[in-house]
C-alpha positions in Angstrom: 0.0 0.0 0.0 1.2 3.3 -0.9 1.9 6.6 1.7 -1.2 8.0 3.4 -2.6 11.2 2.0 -4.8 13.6 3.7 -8.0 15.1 1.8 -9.8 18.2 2.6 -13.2 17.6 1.0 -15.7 20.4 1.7 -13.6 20.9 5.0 -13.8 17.4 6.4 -11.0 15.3 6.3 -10.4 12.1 4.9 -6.9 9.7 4.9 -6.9 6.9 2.5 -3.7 6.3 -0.1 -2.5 7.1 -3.6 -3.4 3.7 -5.0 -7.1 3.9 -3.0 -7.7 7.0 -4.7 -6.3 5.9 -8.5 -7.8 2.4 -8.2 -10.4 3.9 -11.6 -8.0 5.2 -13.4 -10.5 6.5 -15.6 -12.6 8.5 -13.0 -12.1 12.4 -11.6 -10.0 11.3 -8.7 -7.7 8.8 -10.8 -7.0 11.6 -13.0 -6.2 14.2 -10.1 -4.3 12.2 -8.4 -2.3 10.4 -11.3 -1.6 14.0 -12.3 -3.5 14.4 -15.8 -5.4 17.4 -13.5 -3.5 19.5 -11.4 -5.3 19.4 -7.7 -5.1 22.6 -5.3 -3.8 22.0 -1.9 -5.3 23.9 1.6 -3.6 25.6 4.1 -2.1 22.8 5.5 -0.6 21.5 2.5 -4.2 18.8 2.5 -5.4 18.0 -1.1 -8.4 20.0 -1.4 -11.6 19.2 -3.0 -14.5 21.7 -3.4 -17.3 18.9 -3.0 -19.9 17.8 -0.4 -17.4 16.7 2.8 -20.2 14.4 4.4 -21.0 12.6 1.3 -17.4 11.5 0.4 -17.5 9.1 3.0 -19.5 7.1 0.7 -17.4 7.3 -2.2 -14.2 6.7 -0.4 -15.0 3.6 0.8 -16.7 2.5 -2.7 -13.4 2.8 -3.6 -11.9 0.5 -0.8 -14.1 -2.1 -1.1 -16.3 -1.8 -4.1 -19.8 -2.0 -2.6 -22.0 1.0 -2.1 -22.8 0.7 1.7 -25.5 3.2 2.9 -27.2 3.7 6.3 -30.8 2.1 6.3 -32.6 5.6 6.5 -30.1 7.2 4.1 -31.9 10.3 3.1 -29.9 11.9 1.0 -29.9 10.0 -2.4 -30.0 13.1 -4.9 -27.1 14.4 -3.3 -25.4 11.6 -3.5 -26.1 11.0 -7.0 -24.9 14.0 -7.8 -21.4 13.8 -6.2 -21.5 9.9 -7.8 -22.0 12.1 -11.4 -18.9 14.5 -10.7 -16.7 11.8 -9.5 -17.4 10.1 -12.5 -16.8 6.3 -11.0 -18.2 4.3 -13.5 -19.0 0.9 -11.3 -20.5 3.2 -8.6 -22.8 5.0 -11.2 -24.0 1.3 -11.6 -23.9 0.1 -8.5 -26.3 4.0 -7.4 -28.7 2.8 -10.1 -28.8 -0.5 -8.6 -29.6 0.9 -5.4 -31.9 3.1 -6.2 -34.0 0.5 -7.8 -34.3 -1.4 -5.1 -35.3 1.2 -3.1 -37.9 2.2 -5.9 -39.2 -1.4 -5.7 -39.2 -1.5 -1.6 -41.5 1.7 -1.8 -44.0 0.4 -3.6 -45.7 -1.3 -0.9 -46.4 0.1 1.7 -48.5 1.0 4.6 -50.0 3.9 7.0 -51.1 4.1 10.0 -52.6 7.6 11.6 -53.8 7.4 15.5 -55.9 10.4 16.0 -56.3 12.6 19.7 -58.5 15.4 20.4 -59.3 17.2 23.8 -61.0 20.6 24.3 -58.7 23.1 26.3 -60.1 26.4 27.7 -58.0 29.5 26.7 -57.6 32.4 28.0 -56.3 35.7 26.6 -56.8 39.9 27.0 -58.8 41.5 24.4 -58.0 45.6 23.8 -61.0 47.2 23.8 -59.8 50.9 23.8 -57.0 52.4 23.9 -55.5 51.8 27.4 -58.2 49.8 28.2 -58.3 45.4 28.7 -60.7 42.7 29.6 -59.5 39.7 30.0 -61.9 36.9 28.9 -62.0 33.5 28.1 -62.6 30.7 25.7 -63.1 26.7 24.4 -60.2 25.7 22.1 -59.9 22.2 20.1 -56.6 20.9 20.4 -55.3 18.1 17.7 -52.9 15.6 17.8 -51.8 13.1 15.1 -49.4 10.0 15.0 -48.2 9.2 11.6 -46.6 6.0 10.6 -45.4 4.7 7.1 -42.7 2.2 5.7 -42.7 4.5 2.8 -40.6 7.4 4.0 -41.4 9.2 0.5 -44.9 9.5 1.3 -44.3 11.5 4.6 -42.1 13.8 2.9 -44.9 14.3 0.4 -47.2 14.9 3.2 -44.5 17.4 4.5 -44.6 19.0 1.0 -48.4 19.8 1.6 -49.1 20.3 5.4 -48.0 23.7 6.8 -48.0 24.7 9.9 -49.0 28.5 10.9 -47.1 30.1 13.5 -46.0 33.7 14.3 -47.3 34.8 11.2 -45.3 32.5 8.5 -46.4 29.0 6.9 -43.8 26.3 7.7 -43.6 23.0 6.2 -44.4 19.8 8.7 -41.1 18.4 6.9 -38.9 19.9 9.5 -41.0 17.8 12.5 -40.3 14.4 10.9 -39.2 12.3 14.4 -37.4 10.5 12.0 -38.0 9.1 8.4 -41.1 7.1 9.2 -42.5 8.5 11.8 -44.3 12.1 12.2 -46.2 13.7 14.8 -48.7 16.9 14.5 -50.0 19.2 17.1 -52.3 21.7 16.4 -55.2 23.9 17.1 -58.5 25.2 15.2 -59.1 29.0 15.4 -60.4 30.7 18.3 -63.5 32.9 17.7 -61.8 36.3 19.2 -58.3 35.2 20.2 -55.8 37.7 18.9 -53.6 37.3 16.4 -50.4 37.7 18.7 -52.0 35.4 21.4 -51.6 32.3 18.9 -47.9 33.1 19.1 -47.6 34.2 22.9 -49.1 30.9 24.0 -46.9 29.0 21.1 -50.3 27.5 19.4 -50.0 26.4 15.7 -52.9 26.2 13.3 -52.7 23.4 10.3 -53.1 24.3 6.6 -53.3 22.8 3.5 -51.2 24.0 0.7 -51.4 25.0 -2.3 -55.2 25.1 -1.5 -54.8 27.3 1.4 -56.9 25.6 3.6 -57.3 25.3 7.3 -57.7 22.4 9.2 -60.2 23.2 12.1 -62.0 19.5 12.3 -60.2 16.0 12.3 -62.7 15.4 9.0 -61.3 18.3 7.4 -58.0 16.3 8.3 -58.5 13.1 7.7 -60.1 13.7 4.3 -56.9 16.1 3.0 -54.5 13.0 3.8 -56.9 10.7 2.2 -56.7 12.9 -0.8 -52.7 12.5 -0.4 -52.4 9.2 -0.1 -54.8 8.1 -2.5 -53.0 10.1 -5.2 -49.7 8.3 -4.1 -51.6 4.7 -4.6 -52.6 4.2 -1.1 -56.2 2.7 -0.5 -58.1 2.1 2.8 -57.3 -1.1 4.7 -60.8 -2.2 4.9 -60.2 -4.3 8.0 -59.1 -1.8 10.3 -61.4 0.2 10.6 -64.5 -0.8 8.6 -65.4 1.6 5.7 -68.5 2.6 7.2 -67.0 3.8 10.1 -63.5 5.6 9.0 -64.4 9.0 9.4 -65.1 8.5 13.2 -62.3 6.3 13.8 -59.3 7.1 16.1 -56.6 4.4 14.5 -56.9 4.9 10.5 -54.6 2.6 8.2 -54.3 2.3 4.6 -52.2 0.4 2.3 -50.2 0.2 -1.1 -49.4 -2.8 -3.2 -48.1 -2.1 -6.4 
């Protein structure tokens, strides 16, 4: 094995060897490093590359051992297909496209499961009515909360890409509340007849909307019929067993599912 070298890629540091890193002769790194294309060197005299530091990891060892090893809820595929295309590896090109049709094919079935909660909560809050001048009053508020579980990890960030959350003024998407890939968990609150704007954001309570329709979500109906709408347009259907047809709009536990 040849001399260690030390990369700076994107600012993180990798150290691997000469042959490691020409093993593809025919790739970006084989010719920077066989010295067809002249590579710039960092502060600290490091090889320096200008690409995605976290991602390389992936690459690097590709290049040790020739399999494309990637964490289980690995969640950033277009990335890495893009640093794949500039390092111009041919066998991991194939071995990305491999990957990502098995993924394809491990998304097409699927299932969801939404567990529904709803309690009444009495707010309370000060109304101006003049300048100078207060009352403080009182009032019943719905509160909302929803457990969502999927295999399909692409479906919730769909959902993500539709839900917002109202707070403080600004529409936020749900995206950034994802627990972790498959799991996702909403709280939130219908309008309060009278409650000030700033109140909402004083007592940290977020309202649900639907985007790009712009709609609010003030019922669990209103709710469960907007993911309904989602998920049948991604090939889910209801699980007829669980709960019964009939019955799913007053359910608590909802699941659907997707064969494909």
């Amino acid at each position: 094995m040849s001399e260690p070298i030390t990369l700076n890629v994107g600012g993180k540091l990798y150290t691997t060897s000469l042959s490691t890193l020409t093993s593809f002769p025919d790739s970006m790194l084989g010719a920077m490093f066989s010295g067809k294309i002249p590579t710039k060197k960092d502060s600290q005299g490091n090889c320096f590359i200008d690409r995605d530091g976290k991602i390389f990891r992936y690459i690097l060892n590709f290049l040790r051992t020739s399999h494309l090893d990637l964490p289980e809820d690995f969640q950033e595929m277009g990335l890495l297909r893009r640093e794949v295309d500039f390092y111009q590896i041919q066998p991991l090109i194939e071995a990305l496209q491999e990957k990502e049709v098995e993924l394809s094919k491990a998304e097409k079935n699927a299932m969801l499961n939404i567990t529904l909660d709803q309690k009444t909560q009495t707010v309370h809050f000060t109304v101006r009515e003049a300048p100078q001048i207060y009352s403080l009053s009182s009032s019943n508020m719905e509160v909302f909360s929803a457990h969502i579980f999927s295999t399909s990890c692409l479906f919730l960030k769909l959902l993500g890409s539709k839900l917002y959350y109202c707070f403080n003024g600004n529409l936020s998407s749900i995206s950034s509340y994802l627990q972790d890939p498959n799991h996702l968990t909403l709280d939130w609150v219908a309008s309060v007849e009278g409650l000030p704007e700033e109140e909402y954001t004083r007592q940290n309570l977020k309202r649900l909307w639907v985007v790009p329709d712009n709609k609010q979500i003030n019922s669990f109906q209103v709710f469960v019929e907007e993911v309904l709408k989602i998920a049948m347009s991604d090939g889910f259907c209801i699980d007829s067993s669980h709960p019964h047809t009939s019955d799913f709009m007053n359910n608590k536990t909802i699941r659907l599912i997707r064969y494909k």
